[in-house]
C-alpha positions in Angstrom: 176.8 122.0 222.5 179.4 124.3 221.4 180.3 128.0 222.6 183.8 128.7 220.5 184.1 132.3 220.0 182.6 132.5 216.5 179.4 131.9 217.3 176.8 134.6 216.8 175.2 134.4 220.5 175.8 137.0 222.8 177.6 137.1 225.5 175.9 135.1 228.7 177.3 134.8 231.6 177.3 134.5 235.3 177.9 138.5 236.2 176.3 138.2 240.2 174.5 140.7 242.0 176.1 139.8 245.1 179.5 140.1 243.2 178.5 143.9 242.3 177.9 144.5 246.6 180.5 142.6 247.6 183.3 145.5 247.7 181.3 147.5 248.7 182.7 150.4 247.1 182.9 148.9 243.8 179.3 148.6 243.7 178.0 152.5 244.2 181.5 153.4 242.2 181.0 151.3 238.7 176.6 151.4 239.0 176.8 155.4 239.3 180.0 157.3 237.9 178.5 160.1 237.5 178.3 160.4 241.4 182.1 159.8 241.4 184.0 162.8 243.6 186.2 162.9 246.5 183.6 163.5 248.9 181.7 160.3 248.1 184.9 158.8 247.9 185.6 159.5 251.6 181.9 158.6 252.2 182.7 155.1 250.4 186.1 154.7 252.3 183.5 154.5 255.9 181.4 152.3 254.1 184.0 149.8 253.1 185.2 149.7 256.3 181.9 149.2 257.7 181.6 146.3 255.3 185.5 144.9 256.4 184.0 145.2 259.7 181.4 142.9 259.4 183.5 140.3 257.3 185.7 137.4 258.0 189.9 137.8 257.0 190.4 135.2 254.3 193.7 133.0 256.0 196.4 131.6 253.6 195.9 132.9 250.2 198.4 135.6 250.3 201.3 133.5 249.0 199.3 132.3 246.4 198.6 136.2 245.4 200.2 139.0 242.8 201.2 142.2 244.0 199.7 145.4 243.2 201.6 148.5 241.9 200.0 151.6 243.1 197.7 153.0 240.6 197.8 149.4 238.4 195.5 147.6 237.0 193.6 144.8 239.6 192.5 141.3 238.7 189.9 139.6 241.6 188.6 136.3 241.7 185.2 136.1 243.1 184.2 132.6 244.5 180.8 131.9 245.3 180.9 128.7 247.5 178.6 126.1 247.3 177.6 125.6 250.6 174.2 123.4 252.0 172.7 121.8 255.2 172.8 118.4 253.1 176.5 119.3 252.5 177.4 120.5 256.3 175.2 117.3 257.5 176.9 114.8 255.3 180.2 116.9 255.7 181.2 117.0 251.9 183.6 119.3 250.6 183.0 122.7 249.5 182.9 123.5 245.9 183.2 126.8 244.0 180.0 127.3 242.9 180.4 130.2 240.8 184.1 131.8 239.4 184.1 134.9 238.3 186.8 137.2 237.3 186.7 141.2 237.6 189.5 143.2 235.7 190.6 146.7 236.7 192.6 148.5 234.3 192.9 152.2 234.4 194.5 151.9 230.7 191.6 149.8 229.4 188.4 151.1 227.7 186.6 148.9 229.8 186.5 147.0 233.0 186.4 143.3 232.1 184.0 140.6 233.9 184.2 136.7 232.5 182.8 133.3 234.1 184.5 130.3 234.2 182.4 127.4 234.1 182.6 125.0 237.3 182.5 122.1 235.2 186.0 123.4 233.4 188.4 120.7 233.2 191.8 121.5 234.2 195.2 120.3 235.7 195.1 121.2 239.2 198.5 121.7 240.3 199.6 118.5 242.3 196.5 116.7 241.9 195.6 115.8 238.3 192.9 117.2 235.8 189.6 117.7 237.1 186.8 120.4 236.8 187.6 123.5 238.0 185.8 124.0 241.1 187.4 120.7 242.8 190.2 122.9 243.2 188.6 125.1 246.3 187.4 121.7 247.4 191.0 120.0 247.7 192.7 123.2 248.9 190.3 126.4 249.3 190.9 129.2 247.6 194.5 129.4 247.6 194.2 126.3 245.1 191.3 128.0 243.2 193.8 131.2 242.4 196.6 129.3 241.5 194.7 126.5 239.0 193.2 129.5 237.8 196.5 131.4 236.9 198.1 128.5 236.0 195.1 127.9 233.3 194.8 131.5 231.9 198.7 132.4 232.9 197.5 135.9 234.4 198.2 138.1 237.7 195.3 137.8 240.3 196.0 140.3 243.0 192.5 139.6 245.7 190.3 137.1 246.2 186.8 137.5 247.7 184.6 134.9 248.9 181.1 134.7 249.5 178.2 132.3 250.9 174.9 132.0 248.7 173.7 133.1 252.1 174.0 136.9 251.6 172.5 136.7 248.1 169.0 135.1 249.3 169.3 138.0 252.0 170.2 140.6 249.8 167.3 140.0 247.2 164.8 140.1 250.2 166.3 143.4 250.9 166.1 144.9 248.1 162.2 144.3 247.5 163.2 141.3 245.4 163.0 140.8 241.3 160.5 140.0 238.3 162.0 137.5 236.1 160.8 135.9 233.1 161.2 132.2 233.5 161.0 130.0 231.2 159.9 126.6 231.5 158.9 124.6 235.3 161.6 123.9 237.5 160.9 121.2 240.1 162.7 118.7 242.1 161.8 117.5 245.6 164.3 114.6 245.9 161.6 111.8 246.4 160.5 109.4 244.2 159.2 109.0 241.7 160.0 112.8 241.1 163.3 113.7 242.4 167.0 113.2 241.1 167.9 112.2 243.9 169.7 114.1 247.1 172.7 115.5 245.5 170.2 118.0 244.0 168.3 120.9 245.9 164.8 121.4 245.8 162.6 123.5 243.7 159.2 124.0 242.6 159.2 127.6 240.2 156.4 127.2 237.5 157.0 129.0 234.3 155.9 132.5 233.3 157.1 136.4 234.5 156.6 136.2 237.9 158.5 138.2 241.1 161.1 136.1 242.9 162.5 136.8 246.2 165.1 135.3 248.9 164.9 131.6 248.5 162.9 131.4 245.2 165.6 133.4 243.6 168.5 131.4 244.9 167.0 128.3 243.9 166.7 129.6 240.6 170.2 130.9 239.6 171.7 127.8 241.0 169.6 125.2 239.9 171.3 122.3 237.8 169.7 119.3 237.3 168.9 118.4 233.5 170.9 121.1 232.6 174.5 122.4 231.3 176.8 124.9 233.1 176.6 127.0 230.1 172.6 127.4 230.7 173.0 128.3 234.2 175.2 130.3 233.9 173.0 132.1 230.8 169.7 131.7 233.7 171.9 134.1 236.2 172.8 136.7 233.7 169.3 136.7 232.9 168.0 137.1 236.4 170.7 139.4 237.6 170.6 141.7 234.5 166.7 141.9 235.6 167.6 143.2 238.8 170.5 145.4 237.8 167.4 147.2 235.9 164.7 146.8 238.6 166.5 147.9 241.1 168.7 151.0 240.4 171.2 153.0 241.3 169.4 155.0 244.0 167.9 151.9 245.8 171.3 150.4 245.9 172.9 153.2 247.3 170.4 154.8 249.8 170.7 150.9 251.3 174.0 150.4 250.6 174.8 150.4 254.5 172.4 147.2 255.5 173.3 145.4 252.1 177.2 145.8 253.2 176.7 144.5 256.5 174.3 141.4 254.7 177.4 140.5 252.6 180.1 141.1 255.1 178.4 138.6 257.5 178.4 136.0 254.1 181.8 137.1 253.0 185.7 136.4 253.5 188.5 138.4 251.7 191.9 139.0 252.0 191.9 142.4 251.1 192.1 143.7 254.8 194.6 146.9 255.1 193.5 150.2 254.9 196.0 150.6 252.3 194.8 147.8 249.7 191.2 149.3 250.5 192.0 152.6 249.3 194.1 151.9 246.2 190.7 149.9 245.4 188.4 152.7 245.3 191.3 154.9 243.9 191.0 152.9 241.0 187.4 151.9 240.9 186.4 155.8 240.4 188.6 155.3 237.5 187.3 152.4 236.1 183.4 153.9 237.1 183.2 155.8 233.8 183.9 153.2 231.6 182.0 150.3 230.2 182.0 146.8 231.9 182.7 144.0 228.7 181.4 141.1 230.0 183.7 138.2 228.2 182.4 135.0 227.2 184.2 132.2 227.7 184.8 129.6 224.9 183.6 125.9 225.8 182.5 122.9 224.2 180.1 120.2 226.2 182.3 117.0 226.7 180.5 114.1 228.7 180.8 115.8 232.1 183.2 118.3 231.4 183.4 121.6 229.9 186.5 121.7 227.6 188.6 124.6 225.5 191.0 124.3 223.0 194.1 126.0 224.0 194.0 128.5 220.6 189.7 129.7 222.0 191.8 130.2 225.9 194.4 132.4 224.5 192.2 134.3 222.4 189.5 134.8 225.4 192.4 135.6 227.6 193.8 138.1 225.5 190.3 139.8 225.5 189.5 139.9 228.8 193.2 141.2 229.4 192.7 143.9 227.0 189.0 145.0 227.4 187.5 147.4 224.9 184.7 149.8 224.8 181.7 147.9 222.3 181.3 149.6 219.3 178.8 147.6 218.1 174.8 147.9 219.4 172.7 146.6 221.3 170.0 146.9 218.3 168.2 150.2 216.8 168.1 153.2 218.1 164.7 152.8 219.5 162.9 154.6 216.5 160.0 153.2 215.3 160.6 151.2 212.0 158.0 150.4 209.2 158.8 147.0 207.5 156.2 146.6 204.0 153.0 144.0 205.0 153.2 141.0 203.6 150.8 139.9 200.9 148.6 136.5 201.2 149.1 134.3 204.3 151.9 133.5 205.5 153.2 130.1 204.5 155.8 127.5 205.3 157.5 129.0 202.1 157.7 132.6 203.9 159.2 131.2 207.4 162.9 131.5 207.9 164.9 128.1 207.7 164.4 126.1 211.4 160.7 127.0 211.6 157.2 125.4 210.4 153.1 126.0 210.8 151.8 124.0 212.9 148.5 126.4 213.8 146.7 123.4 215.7 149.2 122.8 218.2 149.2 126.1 219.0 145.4 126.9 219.2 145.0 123.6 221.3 147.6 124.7 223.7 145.8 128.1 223.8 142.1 127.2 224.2 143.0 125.5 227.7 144.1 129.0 228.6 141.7 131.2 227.4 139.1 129.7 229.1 140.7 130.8 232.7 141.6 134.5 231.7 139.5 138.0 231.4 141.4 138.8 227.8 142.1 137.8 224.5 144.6 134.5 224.3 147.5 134.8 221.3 149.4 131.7 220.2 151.9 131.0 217.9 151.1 129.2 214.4 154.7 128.7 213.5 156.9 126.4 215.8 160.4 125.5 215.7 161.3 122.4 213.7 162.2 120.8 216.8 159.9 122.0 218.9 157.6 120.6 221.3 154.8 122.2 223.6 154.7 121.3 227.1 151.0 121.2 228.8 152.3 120.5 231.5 154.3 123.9 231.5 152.2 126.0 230.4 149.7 127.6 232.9 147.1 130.4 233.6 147.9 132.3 236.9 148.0 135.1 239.1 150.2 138.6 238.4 151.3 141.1 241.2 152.8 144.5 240.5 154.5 145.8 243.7 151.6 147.4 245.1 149.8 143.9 245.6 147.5 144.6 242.8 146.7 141.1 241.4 146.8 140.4 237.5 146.2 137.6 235.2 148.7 135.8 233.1 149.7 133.0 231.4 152.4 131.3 229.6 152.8 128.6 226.6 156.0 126.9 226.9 157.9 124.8 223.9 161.4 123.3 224.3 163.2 122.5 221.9 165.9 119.5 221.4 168.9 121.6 222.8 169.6 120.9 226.3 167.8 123.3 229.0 166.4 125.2 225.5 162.9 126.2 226.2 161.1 129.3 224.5 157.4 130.7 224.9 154.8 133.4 224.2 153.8 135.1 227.6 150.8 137.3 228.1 149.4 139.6 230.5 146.6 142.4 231.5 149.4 144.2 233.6 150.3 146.3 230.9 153.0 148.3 232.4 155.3 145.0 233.6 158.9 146.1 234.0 160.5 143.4 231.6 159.0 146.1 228.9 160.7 149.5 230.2 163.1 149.9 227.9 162.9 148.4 224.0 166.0 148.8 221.8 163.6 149.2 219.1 159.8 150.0 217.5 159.0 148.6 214.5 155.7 148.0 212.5 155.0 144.6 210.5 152.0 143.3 209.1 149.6 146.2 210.6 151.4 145.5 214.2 153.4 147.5 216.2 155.8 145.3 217.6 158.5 146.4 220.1 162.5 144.8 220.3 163.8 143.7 222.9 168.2 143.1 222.7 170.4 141.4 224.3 173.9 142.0 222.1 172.8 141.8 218.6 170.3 138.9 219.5 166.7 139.4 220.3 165.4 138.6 223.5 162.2 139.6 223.6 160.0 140.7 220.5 156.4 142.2 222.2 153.0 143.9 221.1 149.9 145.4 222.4 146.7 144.3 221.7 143.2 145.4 223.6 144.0 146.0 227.6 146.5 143.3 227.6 150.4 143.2 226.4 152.0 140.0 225.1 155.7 138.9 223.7 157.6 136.1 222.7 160.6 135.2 224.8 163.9 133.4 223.2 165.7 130.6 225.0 168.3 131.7 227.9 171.3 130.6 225.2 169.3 132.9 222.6 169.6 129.8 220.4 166.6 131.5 218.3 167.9 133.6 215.5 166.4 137.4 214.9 164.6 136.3 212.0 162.8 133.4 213.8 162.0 135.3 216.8 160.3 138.2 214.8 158.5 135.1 212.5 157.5 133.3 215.6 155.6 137.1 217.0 154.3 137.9 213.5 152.4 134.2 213.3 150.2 134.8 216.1 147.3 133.9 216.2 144.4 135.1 218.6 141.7 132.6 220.5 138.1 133.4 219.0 
């Protein structure tokens, strides 16, 4: 599986929510610019130090560390430690289990966030080549920062890191998220079922559903039959959700509890009053500008992730130099009319990559309708690859936040990329908040359909039908091209 920069998928990649709290002022500064003056900033300043208070100094990193020129641009390394019971009982080294980088430049048109993938392979300096996160394991985060800046060959002036802890708490807190998950995820670590103990347990069935505290931990981090490109595509997801859920108000009315969650779950070396204030001095400039979140190049080799040194100069130089997008995100949310298509539709009229195969479909379905109070659609095209999963699928209960229960279900097909599952989801809650915002209205085929983008790849492509709304979701590496996802929603077909 390859992820060099010319491919045509967007963007995916681990941008945390408990990276946005963690300095505290960064959070309420780049989520709401437009509250940006020098009396919140002073407000902020209090806060931060309530959230310093509350967290542990980071020891022995500060050799390893770039100075900061007042009023200069910031680079910090976020490092989201992989830390268990089965780890502390068996007393195995910590890994970095998420490495993110956060890029502050007054100069830039954007503030720059990119992933690096904990499977990376690099040289470590005086240890050999290994993946990335073994770095933090062998020598903390003094290691990580210098690997790191050895490997891109750029300044990195703090370093903040945080327990998985905080996030399980912080979700809870915040009334926790709806998600639209794809496929099953279960392992219990006993046989004949589990993959054995170096793997945490789960058990999330598929479908939109709300996921709080431990649920939604499980879910970002989970790893097993999978690629550290896919998780990393299965955070954004879930965190993108909650950066929309949640809002700017919520976040800021509870900012207080939520610093004091993460300070109790976080270490940094950025401690003096000093450092603290050039911070927010420079995140209320960096608040009215975009956040570019860069993708980094990698190709799936055995148990690494690798890059070719001409993809890691070209991703550093973009996440060095950030730019305001001046591409879109899709339409401009007008409604579209596309002509109706004569006949039926036909293998012939498909895009390349997808076929009919109507009675695959309808069998999945009918096990469905017969456990729901509304109409049952299914798809009558199907990837070439693809394959449903009965096992998967499922008919089950929906609650909105005022505890009033819905039905839904969920068909699930994967396909023959790794961790690439896509499906057809339906529901008679017909004001879910994964449909707030479309990018786009169009008609087709006497349908009113409505877009969903994610870059310049669809995500989501829904419609109405009766008391009930419906849409067909694309895999979390958006592997489905916009012409197949809007074939895939226009071959529907409805349970009689």
């Amino acid at each position: 599986m390859s992820t060099n920069p010319t491919d045509d998928r967007p963007p995916r990649l681990a941008f945390g929510m408990y990276k946005r709290f963690l300095l505290g002022v960064l959070v309420v500064m780049l989520s709401s610019a437009a509250t940006v003056a020098s009396a919140v900033l002073l407000e902020l300043k209090d806060d931060t130090t309530l959230f310093f208070k509350n967290s542990q100094k980071l020891e022995g990193v500060q050799g390893a560390l770039d100075g900061v020129d007042a009023g200069g641009p910031q680079t910090i390394l976020i490092l989201g430690s992989d830390r268990r019971f089965v780890d502390i009982k068996a007393k195995t080294p910590v890994r970095s289990d998420t490495i993110i980088l956060l890029r502050l430049d007054p100069d830039k048109g954007a503030t720059s966030v990119m992933s690096l993938p904990r499977d990376l392979k690099v040289r470590i300096p005086g240890h050999g080549t290994d993946k990335i996160n073994a770095a933090y394991a062998i020598g903390g985060p003094s290691l990580a920062v210098k690997t790191i800046r050895n490997l891109l060959h750029i300044p990195i002036n703090h370093v903040v890191n945080v327990n998985f802890g905080g996030f399980r708490r912080a979700v809870d807190r915040l009334g926790c998220v709806y998600s639209d998950v794809d496929r099953r995820y279960f392992n219990d670590n006993s046989p004949p079922f589990g993959g054995g103990p170096n793997y945490a347990t789960i058990d999330i069935k598929a479908g939109y559903q709300k996921l709080c505290g431990q649920d939604a931990l499980d879910f970002v981090r989970y790893r097993h039959f999978d690629t550290d490109l896919v998780r990393a595509a299965r955070q954004q997801q879930f965190l993108s959700d909650a950066k929309d859920q949640i809002g700017v108000g919520k976040v800021f009315s509870d900012r207080k509890a939520l610093l004091k969650i993460f300070g109790r779950y976080t270490q940094t070396d950025i401690s003096s009053d000093q450092a603290i204030l050039r911070l927010l001095k420079l995140a209320v400039t960096s608040a009215q500008k975009p956040v570019q979140e860069v993708r980094f190049p990698g190709d799936i080799t055995g148990d690494f992730v690798t890059v070719t040194p001409d993809h890691l100069r070209a991703v550093t130089t973009r996440f060095m130099n950030a730019t305001a997008s001046s591409g879109s995100r899709g339409s401009s949310g007008k409604t579209t009319t596309q002509p109706k298509a004569k006949g039926r539709r036909t293998s012939a009229t498909l895009p390349p990559g997808l076929q009919l195969a109507p009675r695959q479909g309808e069998d999945e379905a009918v096990q469905l309708a017969t456990k729901l109070p509304f109409s049952v659609y299914y798809p009558k095209a199907v990837t070439t690859d693809g394959q449903y999963l009965p096992d998967h699928s499922r008919a089950y209960d929906l609650f909105d936040r005022g505890g009033h229960k819905f039905r839904a279900y969920r068909i699930v097909v994967k396909t023959d990329d790794l961790g690439q599952y896509y499906g057809v989801q339906g529901t008679n809650w017909t004001g879910p908040p994964i449909l707030d915002n479309p990018t786009e209205r169009r008609r087709m085929g006497g349908r009113n359909y409505e877009l969903f983008y994610d870059g310049d790849r669809l995500r989501l492509v829904s419609w109405r039908s009766g008391k009930a709304v419906y849409w067909v979701s694309n895999t979390l590496l958006h592997t489905l091209s916009n012409k197949q996802m809007l074939a895939l929603a226009r071959s529907v077909g409805r349970v009689r």
